[in-house]
ChimeraX commands (.cxc) that place a marker at each C-alpha (Angstrom):
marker #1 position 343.01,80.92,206.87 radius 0.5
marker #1 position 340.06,83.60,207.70 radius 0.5
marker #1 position 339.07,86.28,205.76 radius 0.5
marker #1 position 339.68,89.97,206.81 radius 0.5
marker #1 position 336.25,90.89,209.13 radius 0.5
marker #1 position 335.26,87.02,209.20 radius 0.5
marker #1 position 336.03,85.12,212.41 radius 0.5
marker #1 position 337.47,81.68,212.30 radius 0.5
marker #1 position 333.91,79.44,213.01 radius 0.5
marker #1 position 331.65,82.45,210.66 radius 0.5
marker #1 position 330.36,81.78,207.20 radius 0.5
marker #1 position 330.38,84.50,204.95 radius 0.5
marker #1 position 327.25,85.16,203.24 radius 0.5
marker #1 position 328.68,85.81,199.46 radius 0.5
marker #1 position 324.96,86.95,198.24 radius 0.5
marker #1 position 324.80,89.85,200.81 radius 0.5
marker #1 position 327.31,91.62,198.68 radius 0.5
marker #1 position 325.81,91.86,195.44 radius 0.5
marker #1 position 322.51,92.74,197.74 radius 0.5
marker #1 position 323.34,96.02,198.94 radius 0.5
marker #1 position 325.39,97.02,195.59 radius 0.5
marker #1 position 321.99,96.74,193.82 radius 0.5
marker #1 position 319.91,98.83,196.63 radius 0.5
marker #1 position 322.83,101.14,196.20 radius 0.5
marker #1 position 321.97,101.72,192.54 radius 0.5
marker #1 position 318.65,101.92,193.08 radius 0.5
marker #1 position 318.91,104.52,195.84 radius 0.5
marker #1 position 321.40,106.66,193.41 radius 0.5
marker #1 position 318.61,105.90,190.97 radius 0.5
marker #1 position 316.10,107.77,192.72 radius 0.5
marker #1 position 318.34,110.34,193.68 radius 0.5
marker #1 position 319.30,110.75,189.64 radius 0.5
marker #1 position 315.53,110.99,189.15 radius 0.5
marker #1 position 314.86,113.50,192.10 radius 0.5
marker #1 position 317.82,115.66,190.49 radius 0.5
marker #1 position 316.75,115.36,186.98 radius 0.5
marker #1 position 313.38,116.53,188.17 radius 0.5
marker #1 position 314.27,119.43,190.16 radius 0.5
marker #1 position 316.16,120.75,187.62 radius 0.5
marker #1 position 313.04,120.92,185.08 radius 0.5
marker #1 position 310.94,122.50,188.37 radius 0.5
marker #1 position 313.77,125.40,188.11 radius 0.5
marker #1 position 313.96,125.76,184.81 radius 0.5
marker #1 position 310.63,126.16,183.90 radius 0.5
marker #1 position 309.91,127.51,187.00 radius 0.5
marker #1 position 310.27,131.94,185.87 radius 0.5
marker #1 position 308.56,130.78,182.60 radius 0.5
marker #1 position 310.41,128.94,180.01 radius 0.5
marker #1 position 313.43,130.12,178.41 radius 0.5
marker #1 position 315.56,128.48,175.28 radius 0.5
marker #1 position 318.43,128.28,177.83 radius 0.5
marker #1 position 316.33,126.81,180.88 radius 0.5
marker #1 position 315.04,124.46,178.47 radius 0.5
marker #1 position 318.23,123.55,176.80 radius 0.5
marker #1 position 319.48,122.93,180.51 radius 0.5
marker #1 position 316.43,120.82,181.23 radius 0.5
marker #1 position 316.74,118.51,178.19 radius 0.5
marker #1 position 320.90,118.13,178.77 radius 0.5
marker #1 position 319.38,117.39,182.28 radius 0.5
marker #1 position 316.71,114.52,181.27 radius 0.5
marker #1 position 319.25,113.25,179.03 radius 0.5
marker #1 position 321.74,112.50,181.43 radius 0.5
marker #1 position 319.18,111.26,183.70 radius 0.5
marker #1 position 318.07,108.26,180.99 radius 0.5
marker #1 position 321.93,107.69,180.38 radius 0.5
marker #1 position 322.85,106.84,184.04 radius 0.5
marker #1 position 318.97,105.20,184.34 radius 0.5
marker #1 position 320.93,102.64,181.26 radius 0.5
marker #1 position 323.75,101.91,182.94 radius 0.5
marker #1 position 322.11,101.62,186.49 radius 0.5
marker #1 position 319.95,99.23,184.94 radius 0.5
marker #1 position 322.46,97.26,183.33 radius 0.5
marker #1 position 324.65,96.72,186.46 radius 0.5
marker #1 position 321.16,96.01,188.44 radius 0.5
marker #1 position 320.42,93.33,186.04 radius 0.5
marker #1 position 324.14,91.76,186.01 radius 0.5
marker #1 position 323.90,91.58,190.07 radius 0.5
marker #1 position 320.58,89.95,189.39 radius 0.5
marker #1 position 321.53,87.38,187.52 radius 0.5
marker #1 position 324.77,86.28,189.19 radius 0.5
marker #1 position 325.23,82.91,190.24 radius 0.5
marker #1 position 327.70,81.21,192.73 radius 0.5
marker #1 position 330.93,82.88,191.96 radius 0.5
marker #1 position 329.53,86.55,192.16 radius 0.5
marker #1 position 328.93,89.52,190.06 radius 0.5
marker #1 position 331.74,90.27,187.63 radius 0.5
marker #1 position 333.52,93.43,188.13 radius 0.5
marker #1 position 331.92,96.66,187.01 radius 0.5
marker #1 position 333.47,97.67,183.13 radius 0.5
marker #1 position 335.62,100.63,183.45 radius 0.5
marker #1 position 333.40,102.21,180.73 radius 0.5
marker #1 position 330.44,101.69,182.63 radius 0.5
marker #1 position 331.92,103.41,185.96 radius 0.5
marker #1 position 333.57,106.17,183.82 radius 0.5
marker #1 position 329.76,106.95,182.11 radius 0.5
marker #1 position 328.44,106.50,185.34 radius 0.5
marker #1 position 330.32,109.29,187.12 radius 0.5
marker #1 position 330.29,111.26,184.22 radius 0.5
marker #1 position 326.27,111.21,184.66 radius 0.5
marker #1 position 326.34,112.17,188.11 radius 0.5
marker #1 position 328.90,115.20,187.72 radius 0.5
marker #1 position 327.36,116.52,184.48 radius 0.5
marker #1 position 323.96,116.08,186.48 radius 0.5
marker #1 position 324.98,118.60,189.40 radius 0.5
marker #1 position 326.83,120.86,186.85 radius 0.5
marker #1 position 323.61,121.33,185.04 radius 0.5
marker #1 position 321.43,121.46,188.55 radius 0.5
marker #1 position 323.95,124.28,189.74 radius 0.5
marker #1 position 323.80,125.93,186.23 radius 0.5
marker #1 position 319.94,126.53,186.67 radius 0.5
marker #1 position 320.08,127.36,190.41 radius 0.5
marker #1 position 322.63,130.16,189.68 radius 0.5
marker link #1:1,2 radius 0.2
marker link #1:2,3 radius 0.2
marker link #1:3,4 radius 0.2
marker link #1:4,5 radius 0.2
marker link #1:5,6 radius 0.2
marker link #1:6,7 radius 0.2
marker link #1:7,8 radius 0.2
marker link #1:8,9 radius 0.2
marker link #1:9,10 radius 0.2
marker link #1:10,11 radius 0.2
marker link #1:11,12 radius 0.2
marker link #1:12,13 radius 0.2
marker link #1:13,14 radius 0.2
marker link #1:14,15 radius 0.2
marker link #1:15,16 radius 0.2
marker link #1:16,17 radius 0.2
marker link #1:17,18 radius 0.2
marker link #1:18,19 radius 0.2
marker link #1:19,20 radius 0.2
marker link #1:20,21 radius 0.2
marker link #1:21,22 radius 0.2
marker link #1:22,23 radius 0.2
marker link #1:23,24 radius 0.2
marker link #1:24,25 radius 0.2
marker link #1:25,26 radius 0.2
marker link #1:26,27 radius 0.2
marker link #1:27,28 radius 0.2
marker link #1:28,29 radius 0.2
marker link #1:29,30 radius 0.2
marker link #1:30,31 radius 0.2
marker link #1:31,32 radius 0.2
marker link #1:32,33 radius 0.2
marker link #1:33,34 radius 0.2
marker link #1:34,35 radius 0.2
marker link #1:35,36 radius 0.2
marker link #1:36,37 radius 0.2
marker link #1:37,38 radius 0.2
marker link #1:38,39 radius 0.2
marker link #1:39,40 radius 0.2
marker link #1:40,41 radius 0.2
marker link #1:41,42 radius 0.2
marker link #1:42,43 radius 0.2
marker link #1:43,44 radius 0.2
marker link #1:44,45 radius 0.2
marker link #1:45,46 radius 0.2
marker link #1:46,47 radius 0.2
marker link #1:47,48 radius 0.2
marker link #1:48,49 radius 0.2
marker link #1:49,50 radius 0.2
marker link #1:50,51 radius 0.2
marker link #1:51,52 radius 0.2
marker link #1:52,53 radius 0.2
marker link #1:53,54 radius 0.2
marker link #1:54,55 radius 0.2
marker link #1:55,56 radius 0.2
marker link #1:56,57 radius 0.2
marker link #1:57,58 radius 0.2
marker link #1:58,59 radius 0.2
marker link #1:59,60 radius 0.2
marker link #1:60,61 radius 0.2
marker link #1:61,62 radius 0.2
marker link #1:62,63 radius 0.2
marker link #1:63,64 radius 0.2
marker link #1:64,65 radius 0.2
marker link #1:65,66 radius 0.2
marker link #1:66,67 radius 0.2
marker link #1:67,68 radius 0.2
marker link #1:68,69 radius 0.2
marker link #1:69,70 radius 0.2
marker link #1:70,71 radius 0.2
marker link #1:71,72 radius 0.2
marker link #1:72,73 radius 0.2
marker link #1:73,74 radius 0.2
marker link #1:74,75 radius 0.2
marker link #1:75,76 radius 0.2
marker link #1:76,77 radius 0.2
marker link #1:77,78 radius 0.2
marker link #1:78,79 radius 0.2
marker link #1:79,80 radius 0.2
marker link #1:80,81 radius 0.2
marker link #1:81,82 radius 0.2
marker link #1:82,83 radius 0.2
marker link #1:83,84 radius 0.2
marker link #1:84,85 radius 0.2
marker link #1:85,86 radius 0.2
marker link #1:86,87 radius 0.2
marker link #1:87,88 radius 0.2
marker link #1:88,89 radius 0.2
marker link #1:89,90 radius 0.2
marker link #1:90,91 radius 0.2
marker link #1:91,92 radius 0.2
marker link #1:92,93 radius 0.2
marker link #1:93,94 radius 0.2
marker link #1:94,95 radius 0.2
marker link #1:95,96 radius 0.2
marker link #1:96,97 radius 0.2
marker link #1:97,98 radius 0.2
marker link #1:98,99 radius 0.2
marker link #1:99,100 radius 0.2
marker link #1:100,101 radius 0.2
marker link #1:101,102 radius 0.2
marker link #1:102,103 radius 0.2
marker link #1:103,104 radius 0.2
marker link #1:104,105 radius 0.2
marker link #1:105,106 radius 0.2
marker link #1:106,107 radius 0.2
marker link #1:107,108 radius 0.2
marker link #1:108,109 radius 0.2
marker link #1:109,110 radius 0.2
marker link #1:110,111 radius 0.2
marker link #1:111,112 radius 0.2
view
């Protein structure tokens, strides 16, 4: 019986997978960190303000919380062995995209 996308005389690769999942985080890494440090260009940019500031720390902080969990999930694909990552924890996906919204609230809140 083949696998959906796998011909009948192909091997699949099973360590390709977990491969490009951890370049993924790292690319959304960098983006996080690109974000995180365009918002503290903007808000200190007109001099510094308690609410620029305020923005920038919320900012930073989500930044190192997403950094955790990036680096968690990195690590875990990492370390894998034969039978593949596990799945991703439903709390770890839920404070992921809760990083990366919160992020571009913040980054819109100190454009506008």
């Amino acid at each position: 019986m083949s696998q959906a996308g796998v011909g009948e005389g192909e091997l699949r690769d099973p360590g390709l997978q977990p491969e490009r999942t951890r370049l993924a985080w790292r690319r959304t890494t960098l983006s996080s960190t690109v974000a995180a440090v365009l918002a503290g260009k903007s808000a200190l940019h007109g001099g510094p303000s308690a609410a620029g500031v305020a923005v920038c720390a919320v900012c930073c902080v989500l930044w190192l919380w997403f950094l955790v969990v990036a680096h968690l999930r990195i690590r875990t694909l990492a370390t894998t062995g034969a039978d593949g990552p596990p799945a991703l924890a439903a709390r770890h996906a839920t404070a992921a995209t809760l990083c990366a919204i919160a992020l571009a609230v913040c980054g819109a809140a100190l454009v506008l």
